[in-house]
N, C-alpha and C positions, 0 to 999 in steps of 0.2 A: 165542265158540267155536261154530263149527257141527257136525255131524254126524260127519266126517270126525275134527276134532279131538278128539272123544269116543271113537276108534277104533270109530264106528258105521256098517258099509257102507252105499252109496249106490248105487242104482238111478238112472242116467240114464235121463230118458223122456220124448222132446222138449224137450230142453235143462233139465228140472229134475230135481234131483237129490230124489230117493225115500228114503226112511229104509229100509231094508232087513230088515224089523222084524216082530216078532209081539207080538200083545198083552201078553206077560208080558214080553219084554223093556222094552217101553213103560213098563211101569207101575215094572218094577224099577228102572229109568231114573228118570225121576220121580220116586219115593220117597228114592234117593240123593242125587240133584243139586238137587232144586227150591228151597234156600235158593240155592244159587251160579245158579238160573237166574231170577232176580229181576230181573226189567228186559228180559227178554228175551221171545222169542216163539215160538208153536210152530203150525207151516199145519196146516191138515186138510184135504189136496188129494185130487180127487176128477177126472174127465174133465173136466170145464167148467174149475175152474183152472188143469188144467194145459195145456190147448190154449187156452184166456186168455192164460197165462204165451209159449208160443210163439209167438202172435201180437204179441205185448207187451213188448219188453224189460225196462220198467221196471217191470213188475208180475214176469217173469221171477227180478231182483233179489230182489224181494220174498221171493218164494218161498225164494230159494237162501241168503238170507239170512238166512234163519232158523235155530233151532236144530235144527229137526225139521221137515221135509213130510213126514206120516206118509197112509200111500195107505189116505185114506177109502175109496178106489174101490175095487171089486174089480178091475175090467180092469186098474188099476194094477198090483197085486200080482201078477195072471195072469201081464203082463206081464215082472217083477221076476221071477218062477218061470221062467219062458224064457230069459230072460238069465244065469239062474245060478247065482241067488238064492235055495235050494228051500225056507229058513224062512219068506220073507216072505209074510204073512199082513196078510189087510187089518184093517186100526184104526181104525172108524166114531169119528168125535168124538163122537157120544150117547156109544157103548159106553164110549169112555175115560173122560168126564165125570161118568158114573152108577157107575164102577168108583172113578174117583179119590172122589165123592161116599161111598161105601160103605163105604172106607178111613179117610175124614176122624175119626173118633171114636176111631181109634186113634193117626192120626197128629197129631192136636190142629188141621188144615187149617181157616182160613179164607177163604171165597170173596164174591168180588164179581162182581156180573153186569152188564156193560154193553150196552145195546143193545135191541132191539124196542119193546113199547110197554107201556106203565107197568100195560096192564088181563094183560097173557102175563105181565109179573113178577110180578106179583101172583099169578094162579092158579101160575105155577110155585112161586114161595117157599112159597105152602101147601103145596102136594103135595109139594115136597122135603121139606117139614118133618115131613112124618106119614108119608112115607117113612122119613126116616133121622133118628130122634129123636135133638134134642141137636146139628145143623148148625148149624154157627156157619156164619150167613149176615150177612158184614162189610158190607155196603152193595150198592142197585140205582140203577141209572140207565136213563131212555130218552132218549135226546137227542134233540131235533126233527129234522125230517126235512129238516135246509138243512145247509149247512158252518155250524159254530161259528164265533164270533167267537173275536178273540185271547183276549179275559177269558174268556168262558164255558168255553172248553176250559182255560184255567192252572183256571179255578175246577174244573172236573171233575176234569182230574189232583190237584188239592188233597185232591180230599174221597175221592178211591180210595187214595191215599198214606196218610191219614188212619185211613182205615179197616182199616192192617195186613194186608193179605189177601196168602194165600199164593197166590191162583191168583183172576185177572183173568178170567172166562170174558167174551169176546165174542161179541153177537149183530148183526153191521149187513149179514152177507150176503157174499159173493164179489161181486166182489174188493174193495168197499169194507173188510170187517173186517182182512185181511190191510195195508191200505195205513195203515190206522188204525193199528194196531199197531208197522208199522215205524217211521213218525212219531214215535210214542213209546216208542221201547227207548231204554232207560235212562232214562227220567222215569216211569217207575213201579216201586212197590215190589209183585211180584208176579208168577209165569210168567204171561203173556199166552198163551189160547189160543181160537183161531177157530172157533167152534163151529156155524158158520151156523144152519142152520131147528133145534138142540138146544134152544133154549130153546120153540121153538114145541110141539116133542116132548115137553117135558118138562111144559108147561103145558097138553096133554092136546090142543091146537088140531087138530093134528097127526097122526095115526098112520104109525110104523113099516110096512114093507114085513114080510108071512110070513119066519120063517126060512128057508125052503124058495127064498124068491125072493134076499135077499139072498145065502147059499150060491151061486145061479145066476147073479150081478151082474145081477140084474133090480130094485135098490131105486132104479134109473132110470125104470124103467117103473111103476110103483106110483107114484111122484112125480109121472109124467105124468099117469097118469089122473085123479089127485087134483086136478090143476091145469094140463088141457090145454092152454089160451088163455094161460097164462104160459110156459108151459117148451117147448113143441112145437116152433117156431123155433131156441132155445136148444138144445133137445139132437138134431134136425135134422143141425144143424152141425154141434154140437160130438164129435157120436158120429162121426159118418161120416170127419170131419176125421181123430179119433182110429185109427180101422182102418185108416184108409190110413198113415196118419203113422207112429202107432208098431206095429201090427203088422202091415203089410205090409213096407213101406217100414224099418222099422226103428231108425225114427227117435228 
């Protein structure tokens, strides 16, 4: 079931369909369905995936085939707000991740973290844990940085299934985590969701953009500066792409 069959509106925005959402919806979302959303996957789409997804048919899929692309972005939601849409409100996957985390003690939630590097799990799994005392944290994994062989990935999904976890959080990055996860819906027991650089955020690597900038969708520009010589190319493109694409043009 995707978004639509959830009777949940959808923002078109260059050919991927937006969750049309605000935080409390998301979460009350989640709270009700996440047993019947067990196998399945939820994007945390931002300006780089989804003008990725446009250039890209088959990462496109990806996206629309999920159960939620929920607009990490703000430009997203701007967006979404013009077209029509005046609840939709942007849902950074930290925010949801550290919300859903916060809930977990009450909802009895076990989570599994797949992805970055075994020294980020680590500082993260401490820091959640003396954050929200009592996180049933079900199993981590970093998987090398090559494709998995046939064994090593049946053995992965073995030891995640194993491990009961009610929420899969992925960390391997746009648009690999996204592709990862469509690969495997329905061979895991748990909502699969794409959290890109959250686990970096959470294991302190990282810091967050001011309230003040994200408010402004400036938590592009705080990334930049953080890490000029990776992203300047990257969002170059992918910002400019986006102004003409979907708010000039319409698209």
């Amino acid at each position: 079931m995707k978004a639509g069959e959830w009777q949940i509106p959808t923002c078109s925005i260059m050919g991927v369909n937006i969750a049309a959402i605000d935080m409390q919806q998301l979460l009350d979302f989640t709270h009700k369905h996440v047993k019947e959303l067990s196998g399945r996957y939820i994007c945390v789409s931002n300006v780089h995936t989804t003008v990725t997804a446009y250039d890209d048919e088959s990462y496109r899929a990806v996206q629309n085939n999920a159960v939620l692309a929920i607009p990490d972005g703000g430009p997203l939601s701007s967006v979404g707000r013009k077209r029509g849409f005046p609840a939709m409100q942007r849902t950074t996957g930290p925010e949801y991740m550290e919300k859903i985390l916060t809930a977990s003690a009450e909802y009895g939630y076990r989570h599994y973290f797949y992805g970055s590097t075994d020294e980020t799990l680590r500082l993260m799994c401490e820091k959640l844990c003396e954050r929200y005392p009592g996180l049933q944290i079900a199993g981590t994994y970093s998987p090398p940085f090559r494709p998995l062989t046939a064994e090593e990935d049946a053995a992965a999904i073995s030891r995640i299934n194993d491990a009961q976890a009610d929420f899969v959080w992925v960390g391997l990055g746009a648009p690999k985590q996204e592709r990862w996860m469509a690969q495997h819906e329905g061979q895991l027991h748990g909502l699969m969701v794409g959290v890109g650089a959250g686990f970096d955020y959470f294991a302190g690597n990282i810091k967050r953009a001011p309230q003040w900038m994200q408010r402004c969708n400036l938590e592009w520009l705080y990334r930049l500066l953080q890490d000029p010589k990776r992203l300047f190319k990257r969002y170059l493109y992918t910002n400019v792409k986006f102004i003409w694409k979907a708010c000039i043009k319409g698209e």
